[in-house]
Residue, then its C-alpha position, 0 to 999 in steps of 0.5 A: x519508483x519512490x521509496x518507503x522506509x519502515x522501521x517494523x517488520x511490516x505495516x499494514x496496507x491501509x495504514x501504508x498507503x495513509x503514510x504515502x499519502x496515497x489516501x487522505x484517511x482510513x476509509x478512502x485507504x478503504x475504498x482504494x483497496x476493495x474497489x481493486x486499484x492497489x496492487x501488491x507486487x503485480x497482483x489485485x490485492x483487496x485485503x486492507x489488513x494485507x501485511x506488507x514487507x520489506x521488499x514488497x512493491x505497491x502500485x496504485x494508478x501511476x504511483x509504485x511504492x518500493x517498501x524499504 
């Protein structure tokens, strides 16, 4: 599991997953998200806007982010 540190209280899903380099831009973070590939602490998340915490674990194929 690879760890993420933020220094805000959250990050936008969209903008974390450009930061993880999960998606190379705006629109494939876009895509990612709607077509329902990106889990949000186990459950199908499709929302890019979706604030994401300390704490919070996000899944992507074989690739699990921990939100430090």
């Amino acid at each position: 599991m690879e760890k993420i540190e933020i220094k805000t209280e959250s990050i936008n899903l969209d903008q974390l997953l450009k930061w993880a380099n999960i998606a190379a831009s705006g629109g494939e973070a876009k895509q990612l998200i709607q077509s329902g590939e990106v889990l949000l602490n186990g459950a199908v998340e499709t929302r890019r806007g979706k604030k994401v915490y300390r704490n919070d674990i996000v899944t992507v194929g074989d690739r699990t982010i921990k939100v430090i």
